[in-house]
Structure formats: C-alpha cells, structure tokens
C-alpha positions as CSV (number, residue, x, y, z in Angstrom):
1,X,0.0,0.0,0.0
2,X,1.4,3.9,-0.9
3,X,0.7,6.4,0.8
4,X,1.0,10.5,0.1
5,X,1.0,13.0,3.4
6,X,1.0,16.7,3.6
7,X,0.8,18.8,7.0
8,X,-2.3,20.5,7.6
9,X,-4.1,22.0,10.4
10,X,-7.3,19.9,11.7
11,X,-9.6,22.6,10.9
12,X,-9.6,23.0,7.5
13,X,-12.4,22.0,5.3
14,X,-12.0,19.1,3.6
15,X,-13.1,16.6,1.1
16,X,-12.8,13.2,0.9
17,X,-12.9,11.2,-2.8
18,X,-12.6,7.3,-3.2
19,X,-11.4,5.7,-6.5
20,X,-12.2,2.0,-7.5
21,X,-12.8,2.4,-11.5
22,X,-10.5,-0.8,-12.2
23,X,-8.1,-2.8,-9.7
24,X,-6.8,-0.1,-7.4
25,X,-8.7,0.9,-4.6
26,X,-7.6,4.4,-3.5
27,X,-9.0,7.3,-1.0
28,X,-7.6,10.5,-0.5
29,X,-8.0,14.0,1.4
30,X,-8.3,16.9,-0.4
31,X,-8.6,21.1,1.1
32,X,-11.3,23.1,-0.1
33,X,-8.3,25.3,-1.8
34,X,-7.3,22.6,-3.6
35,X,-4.2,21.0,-1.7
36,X,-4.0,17.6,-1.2
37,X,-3.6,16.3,2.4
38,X,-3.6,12.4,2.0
39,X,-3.7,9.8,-0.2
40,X,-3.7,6.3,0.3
41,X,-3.6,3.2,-2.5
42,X,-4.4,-0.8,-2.2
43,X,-3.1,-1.9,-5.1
44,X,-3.6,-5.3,-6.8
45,X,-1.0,-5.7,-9.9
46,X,0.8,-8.8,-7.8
47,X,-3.0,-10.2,-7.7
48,X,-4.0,-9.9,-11.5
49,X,-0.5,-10.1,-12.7
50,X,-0.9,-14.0,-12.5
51,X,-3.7,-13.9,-14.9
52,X,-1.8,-11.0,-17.5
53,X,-4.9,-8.3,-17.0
54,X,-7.4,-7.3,-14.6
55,X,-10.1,-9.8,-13.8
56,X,-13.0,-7.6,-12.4
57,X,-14.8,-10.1,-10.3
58,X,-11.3,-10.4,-8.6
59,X,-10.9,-6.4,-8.7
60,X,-14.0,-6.0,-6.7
61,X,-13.9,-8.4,-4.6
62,X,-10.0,-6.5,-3.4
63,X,-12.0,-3.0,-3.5
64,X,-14.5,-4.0,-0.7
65,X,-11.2,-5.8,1.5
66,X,-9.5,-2.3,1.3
67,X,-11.9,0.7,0.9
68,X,-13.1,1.0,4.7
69,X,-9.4,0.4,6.2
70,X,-8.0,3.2,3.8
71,X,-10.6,5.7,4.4
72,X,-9.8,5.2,8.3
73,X,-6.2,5.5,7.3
74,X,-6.7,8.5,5.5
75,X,-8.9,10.3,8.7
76,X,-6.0,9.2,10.5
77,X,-2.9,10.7,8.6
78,X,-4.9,13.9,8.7
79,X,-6.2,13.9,12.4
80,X,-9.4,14.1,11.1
81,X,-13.5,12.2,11.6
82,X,-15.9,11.4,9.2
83,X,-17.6,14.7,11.1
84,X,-14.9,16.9,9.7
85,X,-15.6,16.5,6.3
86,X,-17.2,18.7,4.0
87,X,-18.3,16.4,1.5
88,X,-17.1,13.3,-0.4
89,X,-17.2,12.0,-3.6
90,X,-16.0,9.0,-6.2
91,X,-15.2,7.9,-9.5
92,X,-18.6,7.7,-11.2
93,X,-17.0,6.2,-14.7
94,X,-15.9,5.1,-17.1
95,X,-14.2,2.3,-16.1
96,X,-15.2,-1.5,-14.8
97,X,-18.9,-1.6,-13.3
98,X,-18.2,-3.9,-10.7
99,X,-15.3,-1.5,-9.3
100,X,-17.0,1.7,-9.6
101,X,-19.6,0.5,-7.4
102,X,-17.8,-0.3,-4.3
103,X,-16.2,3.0,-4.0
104,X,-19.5,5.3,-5.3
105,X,-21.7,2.9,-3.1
106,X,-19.1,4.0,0.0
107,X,-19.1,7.7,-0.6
108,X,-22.7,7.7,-1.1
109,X,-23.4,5.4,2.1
110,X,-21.1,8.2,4.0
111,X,-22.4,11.1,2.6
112,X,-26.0,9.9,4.2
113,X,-24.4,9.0,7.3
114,X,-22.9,12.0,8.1
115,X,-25.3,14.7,6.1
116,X,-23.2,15.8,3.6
117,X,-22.8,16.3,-0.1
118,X,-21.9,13.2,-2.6
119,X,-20.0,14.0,-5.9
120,X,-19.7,11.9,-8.6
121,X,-16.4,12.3,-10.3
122,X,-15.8,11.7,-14.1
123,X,-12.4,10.1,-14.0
124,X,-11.1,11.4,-17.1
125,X,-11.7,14.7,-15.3
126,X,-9.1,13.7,-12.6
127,X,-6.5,12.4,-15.0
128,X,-6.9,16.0,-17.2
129,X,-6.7,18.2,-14.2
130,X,-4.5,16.5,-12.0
131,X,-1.3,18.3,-13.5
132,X,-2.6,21.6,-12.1
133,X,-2.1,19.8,-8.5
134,X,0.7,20.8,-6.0
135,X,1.2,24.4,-6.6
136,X,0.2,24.4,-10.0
137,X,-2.9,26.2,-9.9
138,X,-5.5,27.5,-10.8
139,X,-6.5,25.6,-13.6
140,X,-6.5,27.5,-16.8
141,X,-6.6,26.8,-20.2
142,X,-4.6,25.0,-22.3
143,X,-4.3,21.7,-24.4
144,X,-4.1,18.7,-22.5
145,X,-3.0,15.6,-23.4
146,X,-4.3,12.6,-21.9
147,X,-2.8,9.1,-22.2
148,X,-3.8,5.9,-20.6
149,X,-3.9,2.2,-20.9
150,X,-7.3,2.9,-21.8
151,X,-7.6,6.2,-23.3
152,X,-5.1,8.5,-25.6
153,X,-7.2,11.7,-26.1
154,X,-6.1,15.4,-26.5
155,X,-8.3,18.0,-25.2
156,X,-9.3,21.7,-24.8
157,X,-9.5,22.7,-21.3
158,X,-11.4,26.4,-21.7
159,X,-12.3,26.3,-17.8
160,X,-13.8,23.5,-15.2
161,X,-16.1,21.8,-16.8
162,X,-15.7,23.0,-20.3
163,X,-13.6,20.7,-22.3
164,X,-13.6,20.5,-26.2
165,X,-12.6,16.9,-28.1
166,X,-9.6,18.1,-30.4
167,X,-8.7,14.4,-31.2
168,X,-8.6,10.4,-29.9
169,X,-7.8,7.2,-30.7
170,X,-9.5,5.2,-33.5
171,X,-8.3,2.0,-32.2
172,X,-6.3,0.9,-29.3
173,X,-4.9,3.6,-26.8
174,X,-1.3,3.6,-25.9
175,X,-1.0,2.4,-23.1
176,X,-2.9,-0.9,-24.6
177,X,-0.5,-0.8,-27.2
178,X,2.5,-1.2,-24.8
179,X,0.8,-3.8,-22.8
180,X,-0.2,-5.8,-26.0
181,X,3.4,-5.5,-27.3
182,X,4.8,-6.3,-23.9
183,X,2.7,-9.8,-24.0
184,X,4.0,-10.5,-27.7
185,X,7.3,-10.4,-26.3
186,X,6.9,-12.4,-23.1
187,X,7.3,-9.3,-20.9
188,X,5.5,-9.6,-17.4
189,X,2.1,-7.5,-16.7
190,X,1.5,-4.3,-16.5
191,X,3.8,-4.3,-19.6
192,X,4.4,0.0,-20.3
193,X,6.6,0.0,-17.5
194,X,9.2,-3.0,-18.7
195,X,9.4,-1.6,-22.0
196,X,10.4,1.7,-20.5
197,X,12.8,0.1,-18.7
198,X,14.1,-2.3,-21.4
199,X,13.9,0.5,-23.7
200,X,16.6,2.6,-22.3
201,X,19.2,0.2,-23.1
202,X,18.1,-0.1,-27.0
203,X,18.5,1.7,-30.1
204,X,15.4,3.8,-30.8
205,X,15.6,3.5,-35.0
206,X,16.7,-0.3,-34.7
207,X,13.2,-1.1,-36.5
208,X,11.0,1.4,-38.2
209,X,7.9,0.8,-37.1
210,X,4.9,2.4,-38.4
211,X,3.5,6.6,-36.9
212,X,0.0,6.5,-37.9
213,X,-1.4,9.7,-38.7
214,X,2.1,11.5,-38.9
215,X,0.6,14.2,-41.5
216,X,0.5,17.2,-39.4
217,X,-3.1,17.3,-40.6
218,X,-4.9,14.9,-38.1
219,X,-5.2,15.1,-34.6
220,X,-6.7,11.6,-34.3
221,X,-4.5,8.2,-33.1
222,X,-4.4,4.9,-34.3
223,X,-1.6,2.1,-32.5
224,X,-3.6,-0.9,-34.4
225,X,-1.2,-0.8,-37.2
226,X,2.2,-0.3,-34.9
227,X,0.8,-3.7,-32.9
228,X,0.3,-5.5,-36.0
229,X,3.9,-4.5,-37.5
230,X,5.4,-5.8,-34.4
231,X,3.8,-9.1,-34.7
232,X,4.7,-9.5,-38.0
233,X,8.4,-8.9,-37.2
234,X,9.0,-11.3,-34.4
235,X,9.3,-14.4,-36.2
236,X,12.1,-13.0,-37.6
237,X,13.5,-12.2,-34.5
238,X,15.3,-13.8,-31.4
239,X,14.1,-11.7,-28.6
240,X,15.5,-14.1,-26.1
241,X,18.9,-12.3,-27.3
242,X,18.8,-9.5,-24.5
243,X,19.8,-6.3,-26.7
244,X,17.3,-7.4,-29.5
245,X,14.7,-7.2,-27.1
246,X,15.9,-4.1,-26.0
247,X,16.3,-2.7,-29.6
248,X,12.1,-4.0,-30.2
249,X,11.3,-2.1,-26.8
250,X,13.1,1.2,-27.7
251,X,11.6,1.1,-31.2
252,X,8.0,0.9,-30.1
253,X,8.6,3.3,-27.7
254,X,10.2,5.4,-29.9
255,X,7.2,5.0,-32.4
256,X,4.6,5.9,-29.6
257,X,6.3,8.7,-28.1
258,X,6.6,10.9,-31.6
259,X,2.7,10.1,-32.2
260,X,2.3,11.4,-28.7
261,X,4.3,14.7,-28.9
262,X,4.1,15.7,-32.1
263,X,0.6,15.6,-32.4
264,X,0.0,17.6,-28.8
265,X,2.3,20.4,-30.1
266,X,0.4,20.8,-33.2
267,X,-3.1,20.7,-31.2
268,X,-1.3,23.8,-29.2
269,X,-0.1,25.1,-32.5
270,X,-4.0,25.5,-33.7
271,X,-5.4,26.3,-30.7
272,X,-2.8,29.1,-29.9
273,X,-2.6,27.9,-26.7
274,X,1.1,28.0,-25.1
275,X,0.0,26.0,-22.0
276,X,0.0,22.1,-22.6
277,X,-0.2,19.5,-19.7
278,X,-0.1,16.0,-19.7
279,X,-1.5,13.0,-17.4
280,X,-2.3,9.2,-17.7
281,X,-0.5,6.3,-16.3
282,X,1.5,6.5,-19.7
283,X,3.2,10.1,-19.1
284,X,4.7,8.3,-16.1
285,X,7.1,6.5,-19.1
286,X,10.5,8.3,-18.4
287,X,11.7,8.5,-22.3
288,X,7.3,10.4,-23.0
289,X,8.7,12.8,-20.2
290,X,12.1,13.4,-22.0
291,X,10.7,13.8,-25.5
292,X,8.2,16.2,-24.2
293,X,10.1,18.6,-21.7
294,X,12.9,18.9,-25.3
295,X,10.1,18.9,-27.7
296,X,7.9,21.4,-25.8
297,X,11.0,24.0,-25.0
298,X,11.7,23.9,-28.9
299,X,8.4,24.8,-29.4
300,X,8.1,27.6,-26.9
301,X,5.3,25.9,-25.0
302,X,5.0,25.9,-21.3
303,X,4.4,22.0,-20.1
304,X,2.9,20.7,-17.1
305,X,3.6,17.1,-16.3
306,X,1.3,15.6,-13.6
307,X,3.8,13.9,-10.3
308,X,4.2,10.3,-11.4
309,X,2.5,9.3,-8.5
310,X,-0.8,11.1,-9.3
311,X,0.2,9.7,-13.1
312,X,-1.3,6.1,-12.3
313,X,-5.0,5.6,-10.9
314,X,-5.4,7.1,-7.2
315,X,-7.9,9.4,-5.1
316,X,-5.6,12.4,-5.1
317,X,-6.9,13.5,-8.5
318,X,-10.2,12.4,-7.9
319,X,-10.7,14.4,-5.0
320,X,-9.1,17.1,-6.8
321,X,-11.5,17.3,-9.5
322,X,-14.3,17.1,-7.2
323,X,-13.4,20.1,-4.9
324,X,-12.8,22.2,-8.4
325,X,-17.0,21.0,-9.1
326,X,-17.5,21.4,-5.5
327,X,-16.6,25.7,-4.9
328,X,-18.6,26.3,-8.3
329,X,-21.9,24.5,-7.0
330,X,-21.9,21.4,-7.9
331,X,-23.1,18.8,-6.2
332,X,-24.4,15.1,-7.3
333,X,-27.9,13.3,-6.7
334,X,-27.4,10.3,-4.4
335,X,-29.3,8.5,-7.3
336,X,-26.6,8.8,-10.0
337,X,-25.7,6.0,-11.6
338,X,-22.2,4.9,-12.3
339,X,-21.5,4.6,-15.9
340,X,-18.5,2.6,-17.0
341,X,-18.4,4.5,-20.5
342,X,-18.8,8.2,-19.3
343,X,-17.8,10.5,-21.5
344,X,-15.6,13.5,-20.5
345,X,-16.5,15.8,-23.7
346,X,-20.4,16.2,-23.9
C-alpha cells in the first residue's frame, strides 16, 4: 500500500474522494483550496498479474477488503473524523462496473451517514486536471494531453467543466499498445513500465515501425497498425537475445512517443494555446517525459507534467477534481448512476 501525506491544520475543510474504477482501490483527502492532504492506494497488480490483465470479479472483490481500512487510514494521517468532512465524492465512470460500485456505493453510504454532499467524479476529469495539482494552480486553459492504458485523447480545457474533443484514438490507446506489445514479447504484466525500462538500453531507430497519422493534418490516433507490424516482425527475430529485445522495446517506444508529442504540439499550435499538460499512467514513461520537456522547449510551449505518483489511478486526482465541481456548486444526486463508459466531452 502507498501512501501520500501533507501537514495541515485539523480545521480546514475538507473533502474526501474514493477511486475503484478498475483494480486499485484508492482514497484521499483533499482542502477546499485545492491542496492535497492524504492519499492512500491498495493496489492489486501482484494479484492480477498471475492472470496477465485485470479480472474484475477479482478487482472487486480486493476494493470492498481495502476501501473502509483506507478511508480510516486516511482520517488518520490527517487527524481528522468522518464529522470533519465537507463532502465526499467518487469515481462515477468510465471504467469497470463492478469496481466503480464499491467506491461510489461508499461515498454515497457516507455522505448519508454524516449529512453531507456526494460528488460523482468523471475520472477522465481527474487524469486531465490532476497536472494543475501541487502548486500548479489554478486551472487555466490550455491543451491537454491525456494518455492511458485505456484512453489516448487530447483536449481543450477552456475552464472546469468545459472541455472540447480536439482528437482520440481510432483503435487501441497507448497504453494498450504497450501492454499488448509487452505480452507478444513475453514481458511480465503491466507491460508499459518493462518496455520503458528495457527500452533505455536499445537503439530507438533499430526497427522502423509504423506513426500512424504522422501528417500534421490529423489530430486523431491509431496504434492498431504499430501492434500489427510488431507481430509480424517477431518471427524474424530472437528476442531471447537480451539487446534485440531491448532494440524491439526502444523502437515501439520510440514509435509511440513521436505520435504522442508531435501531435500535442500541433493541437497547441492551432489552438494558440502556449499551456500544454499531460496526465495518464502513460506520461509516467520516463523516455514520453524526455521527448516532451525537449520537444515542448523547442516549441516555446509551457508543459505541465502531472507527479508520477498522481500519473497512475489514485484518489488524489479524484478528490481534486471534485473540490474544483464542488466551490462552483456542484453537487451530485445520491441517485446517480455509475457509468462505465462516461464520456468527458459532452
């Protein structure tokens, strides 16, 4: 279990947001200003790893052992009772229906208990306004990139809760396509982060593997084609020799990361927007984070990378988001649903 602490005094309003959209169980503490206080994480990858994804009547089953001990550990860290808290909240969607429901069905059964306000939080929202955590506030506009096993998406952020759709994937996000790559080759689950690693030891233009979309006309995505061109090169290849495997890994990465960058610097480009953030369990890869900081100083744009740990699925974000909903008015029905394809863009 990982745990985040910040100092704070025991009277400050607070919020407190669960997250259980797929096979980590997370609750955090959150100021009405915006600073995080606590955050906690249960995760399971040792659990699924054994079965090379997430199996979600496993992944719920973990979310109910581990939501009530974590929001008690997160009072705790913070000095703080259920009766100090100003409102709470969870991840609403998208993700897997059987793990949203365990942490919404705990907010909700809290927020009764104590009287207070329930938020359901759209958990695209966290990933796209978690870089404007720690310091990095207010949120303003800008073109954000989001990229995650699930979702590779670039977005105009005009203010909370006013996003436009600039571009997504077609096919498989990019996280997916690492994972799916990282299975080809053998490579132990969750797959992104062993090709990062592997990668760093391997030549980048070893094998030139297809950039969908490359035009600098489209802002869509498509790694379909760059998993298909790597499974029709391994025959040929003997990836139990160490440095060819390492040559494969830095190649797709290599592929994935100039989609990525390129196509957020010409979304900033016609948006005239010199702000550009990134989020996702994917802009946790250390080479993405490289490219980016070089790619965005060439192009005079001002980058915001979200903390690795608020990079990967956790409360902090979520409870983020909701206290950014929360000082504008809004507020959620104890009656909403959870909906494991919500949509961030309207």
């Amino acid at each position: 279990m990982s745990s985040t602490q910040h100092s704070a005094s025991s009277d400050q309003p607070c919020l407190l947001a669960l997250e259980s959209s797929c096979d980590e169980t997370a609750a955090a503490i959150c100021t009405l200003d915006g600073r995080l206080l606590a955050s906690r994480i249960a995760s399971q990858i040792e659990i699924h790893r054994q079965y090379g994804g997430v199996v979600p009547e496993v992944a719920s089953r973990n979310h109910i052992l581990h939501v009530r001990p974590l929001v008690a550990q997160v009072l705790a860290d913070v000095g703080k009772t259920l009766g100090d808290v100003t409102a709470f909240a969870a991840t609403s969607g998208p993700g897997l229906v059987s793990s949203l429901l365990i942490g919404t069905s705990m907010a909700k059964a809290l927020s009764v208990a104590e009287n207070k306000p329930f938020l359901a939080v759209n958990h695209m929202e966290g990933h796209l306004l978690s870089p404007f955590m720690n310091d990095n506030g207010p949120v303003r506009p800008c073109v954000a990139l989001i990229v995650s096993g699930g979702h590779t998406m670039l977005v105009r952020v005009h203010e909370v809760g006013r996003y436009e759709l600039l571009g997504r994937t077609r096919d498989d996000a990019a996280g997916e396509a690492f994972d799916k790559v990282a299975k080809m080759l053998g490579l132990p689950y969750p797959g992104g982060p062993e090709i990062d690693k592997l990668a760093q030891r391997g030549d980048p233009a070893a094998f030139a593997f297809p950039r969908s979309f490359l035009d600098g006309a489209s802002l869509e995505f498509s790694f379909s084609g760059l998993k298909t061109a790597v499974l029709y090169e391994l025959p040929k290849l003997n990836v139990k020799n160490e440095q060819v495997l390492a040559d494969v890994c830095a190649s797709v990465q290599a592929a994935i990361i100039e989609v990525l960058v390129e196509k957020l610097v010409l979304a900033a480009k016609r948006s005239r927007e010199t702000l550009v953030t990134v989020s996702g369990g994917v802009s946790c890869n250390r080479g993405l984070r490289e490219a980016l900081t070089a790619r965005c100083a060439k192009a005079g744009l001002h980058l915001l990378l979200a903390r690795p740990d608020l990079c990967t699925d956790n409360a902090g974000m979520i409870a983020f988001a909701a206290v950014q909903r929360f000082n504008t008015g809004h507020t959620s029905p104890l009656e909403a649903d959870v909906d494991p394809n919500l949509s961030l863009v309207s």
